[in-house]
N, C-alpha and C positions, 0 to 999 in steps of 0.2 A: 680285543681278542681277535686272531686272525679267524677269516671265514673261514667253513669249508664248505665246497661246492658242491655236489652231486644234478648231473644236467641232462641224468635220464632217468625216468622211473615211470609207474604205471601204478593206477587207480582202479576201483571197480568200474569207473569209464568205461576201461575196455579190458584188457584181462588179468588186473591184479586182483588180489584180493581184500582190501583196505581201502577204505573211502577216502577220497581224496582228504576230509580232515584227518579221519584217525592214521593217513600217511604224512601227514605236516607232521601230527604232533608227536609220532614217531622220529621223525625227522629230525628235530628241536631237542628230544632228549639225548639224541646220538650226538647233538652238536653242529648240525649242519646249520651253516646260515643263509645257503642261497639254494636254491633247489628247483629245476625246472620236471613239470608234471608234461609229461610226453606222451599221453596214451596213444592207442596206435587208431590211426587214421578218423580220432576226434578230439572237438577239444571241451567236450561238455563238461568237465569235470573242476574246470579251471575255475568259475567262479564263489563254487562251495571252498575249492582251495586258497583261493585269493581271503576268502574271509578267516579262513584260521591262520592265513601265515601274516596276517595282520595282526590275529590274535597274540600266536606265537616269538611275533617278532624276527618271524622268517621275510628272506626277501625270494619271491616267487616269482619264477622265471616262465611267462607264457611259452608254452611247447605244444607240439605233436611231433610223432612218430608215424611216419607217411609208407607205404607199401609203394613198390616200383618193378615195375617186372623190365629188366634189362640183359638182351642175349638170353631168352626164355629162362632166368632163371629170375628169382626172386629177391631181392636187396629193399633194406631199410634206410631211410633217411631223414635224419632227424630235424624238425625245425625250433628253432630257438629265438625269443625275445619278440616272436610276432603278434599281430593282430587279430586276435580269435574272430574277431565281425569282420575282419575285412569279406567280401562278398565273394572273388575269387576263389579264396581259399576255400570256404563256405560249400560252392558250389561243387570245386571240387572232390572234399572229403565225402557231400554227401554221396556223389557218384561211386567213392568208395564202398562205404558202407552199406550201398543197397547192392554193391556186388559180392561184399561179406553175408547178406541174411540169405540171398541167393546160394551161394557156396557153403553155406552151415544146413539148409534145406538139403542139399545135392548129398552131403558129407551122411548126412542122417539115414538116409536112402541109399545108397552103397554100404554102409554096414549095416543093414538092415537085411543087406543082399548076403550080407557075409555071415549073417544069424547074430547081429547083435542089436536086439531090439531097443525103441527106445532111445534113442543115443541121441537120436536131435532132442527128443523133450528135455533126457536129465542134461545135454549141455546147457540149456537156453534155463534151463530152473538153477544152475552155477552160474551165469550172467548178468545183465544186468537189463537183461530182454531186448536191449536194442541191438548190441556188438557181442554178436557169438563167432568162437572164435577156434582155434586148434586147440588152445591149451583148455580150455570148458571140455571139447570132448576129452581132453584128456585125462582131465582131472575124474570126470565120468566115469570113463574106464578103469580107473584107479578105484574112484568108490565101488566098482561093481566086481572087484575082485579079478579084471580080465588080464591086466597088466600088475609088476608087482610098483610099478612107478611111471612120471611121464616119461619119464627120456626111455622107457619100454615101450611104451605105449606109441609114440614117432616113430620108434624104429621099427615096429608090429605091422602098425595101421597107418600112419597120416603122413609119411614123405613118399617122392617117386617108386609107384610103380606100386607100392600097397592098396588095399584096399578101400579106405577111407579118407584116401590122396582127391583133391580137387585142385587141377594146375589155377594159378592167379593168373588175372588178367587185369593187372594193376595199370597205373600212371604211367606213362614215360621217364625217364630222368630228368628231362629237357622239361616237361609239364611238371610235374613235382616240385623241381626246385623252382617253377615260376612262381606255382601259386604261393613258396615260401617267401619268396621274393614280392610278390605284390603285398603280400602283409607285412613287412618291413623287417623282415626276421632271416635268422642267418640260418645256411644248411649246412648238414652235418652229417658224413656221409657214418652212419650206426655198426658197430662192431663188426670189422671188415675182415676178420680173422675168421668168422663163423662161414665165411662166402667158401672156403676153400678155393681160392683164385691162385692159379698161379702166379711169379713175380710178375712176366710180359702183362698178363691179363690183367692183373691189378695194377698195374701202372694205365695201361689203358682204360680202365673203369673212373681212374682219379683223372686223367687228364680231362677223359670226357666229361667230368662230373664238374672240374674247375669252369672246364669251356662254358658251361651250364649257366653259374653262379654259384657255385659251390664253394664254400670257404672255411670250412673244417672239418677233421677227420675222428674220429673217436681211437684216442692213442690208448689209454686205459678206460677199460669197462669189466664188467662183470667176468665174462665168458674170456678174458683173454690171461695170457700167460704171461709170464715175467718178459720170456724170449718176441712175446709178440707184441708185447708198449712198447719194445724196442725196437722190432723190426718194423712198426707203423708212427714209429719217430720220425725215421729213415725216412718212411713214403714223404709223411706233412714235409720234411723238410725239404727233400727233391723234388717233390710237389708244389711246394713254397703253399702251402696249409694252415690254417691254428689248428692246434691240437684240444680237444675236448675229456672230460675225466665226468663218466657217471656209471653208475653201479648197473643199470638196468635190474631194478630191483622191482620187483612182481609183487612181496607180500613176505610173512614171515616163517614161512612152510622151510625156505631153504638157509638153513640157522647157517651155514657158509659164504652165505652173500646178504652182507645186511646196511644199512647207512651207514655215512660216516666213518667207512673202512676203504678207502680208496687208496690207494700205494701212488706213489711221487708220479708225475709224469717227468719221462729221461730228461734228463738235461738237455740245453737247444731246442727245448722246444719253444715255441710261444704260444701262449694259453687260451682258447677264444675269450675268455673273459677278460685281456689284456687291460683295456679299455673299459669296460664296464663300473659304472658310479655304483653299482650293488657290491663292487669288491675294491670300495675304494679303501676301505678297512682293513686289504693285505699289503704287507710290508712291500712299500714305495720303491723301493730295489729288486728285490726279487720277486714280490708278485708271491708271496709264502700265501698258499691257501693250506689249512688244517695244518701247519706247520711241518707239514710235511710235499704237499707239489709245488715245485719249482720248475721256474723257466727260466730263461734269460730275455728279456724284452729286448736287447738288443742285435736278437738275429731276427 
């Protein structure tokens, strides 16, 4: 049966809402067969996952999703097929996360200023106590009747210039994708549609990101459009890219974005999983993952 891949998602690691097993075995009923657990800026989640996608008969792709502040603004990028213990990486993320409990402290205390009490505790009580995060206060505000949703809740309180905004002061691009590189794992620059970049800009963010060690681009993901797998076909392919396909899927609150429903990536492209012995079970010619993405391996 041919695989399907999904090679972005999130755990209560860090801000989904599903344990990494009860996300496997989600996973495995929708049909996926290969599945990278990406939480953002760790990777603790990955060993409880590794034992139910053994269970399941999933093949589990080690990931993180790394934060990068590049041209003051903020960008994701995803690592794939790496080294959870390598020491680098290690060291790295932790440097993340102690400037996430930092920024969740700050966040608390500015809407506290705004009259909304409480808001660090009930985020860190939606967490998982270590990685608290925007979408915890979010979800927060949502229990507390203040927003009628999160994407109200961002646009209220917690991007530029709102109240409950704490600018990042993440990785480099250039350090990011090393420590992805020193764990032997590929980068993947994460739903590059949500940047709002223009074309100039965005070609410059991907040349730089190549110059880096950068080698894949997220063509289909959760947040993008029909019009936008197709115009970040475009990029991987003038960028000379693979192209990557995952849902970035949080939990099951948003019944419109779920496993196992990922649309074709465009034709020409070629698939980061080209290569990969976990999809050595997609059809030998085109690379058929869920019988639906195609590429051509010969561009």
């Amino acid at each position: 049966m041919p695989l399907i891949p999904d090679l972005h998602t999130h755990s209560t690691a860090s801000d989904g809402t599903l344990t990494p097993r009860a996300l496997i075995e989600r996973a495995a009923a929708a049909g996926v067969g290969v599945l990278a657990l990406t939480d953002h800026d760790t990777t603790d989640g990955l060993a409880e996952a590794q034992s139910a996608a053994h269970e399941q008969g999933i093949a589990l792709i080690p990931g993180v999703e790394i934060s990068v502040t590049w041209n003051a603004r903020t960008i994701h990028v995803v690592g794939l097929k790496l080294d959870a213990g390598n020491p680098q990486l290690s060291q790295g993320l932790a440097a993340a996360l102690a400037f996430r409990a930092w920024r969740a402290e700050e966040m608390g205390r500015r809407l506290a200023k705004h009259g909304i009490a409480d808001a660090y505790e009930g985020a860190r009580a939606l967490s998982n106590g270590t990685l608290i995060g925007r979408t915890h206060f979010a979800r927060f505000l949502v229990r507390q009747r203040i927003a009628a949703d999160t994407g109200e809740v961002f646009k209220r309180f917690l991007t530029s210039g709102k109240p409950g905004h704490v600018a990042g002061e993440w990785a480099t691009l250039e350090t990011a994708v090393g420590w992805i590189r020193a764990a032997g794992g590929q980068a993947v620059l994460a739903h590059p549609a949500r940047y709002g970049l223009t074309r100039t800009r965005m070609q410059r963010l991907l040349g730089e990101f190549r110059e880096c060690g950068g080698v894949g681009i997220e063509v289909v993901t959760g947040s993008h459009s029909r019009d936008d797998a197709f115009n970040f076909a475009r990029h991987a392919r003038e960028q000379r890219l693979l192209a990557s396909a995952g849902s970035d899927y949080h939990g099951p609150e948003n019944p419109w974005l779920d496993l196992g429903r990922l649309p074709a990536l465009p034709e020409g492209c070629r698939p980061i999983w080209h290569d990969w012995p976990e999809m050595a079970d997609a059809h030998p010619l085109l690379r058929v993952a869920a019988g639906s993405i195609l590429a051509n391996p010969a561009l």
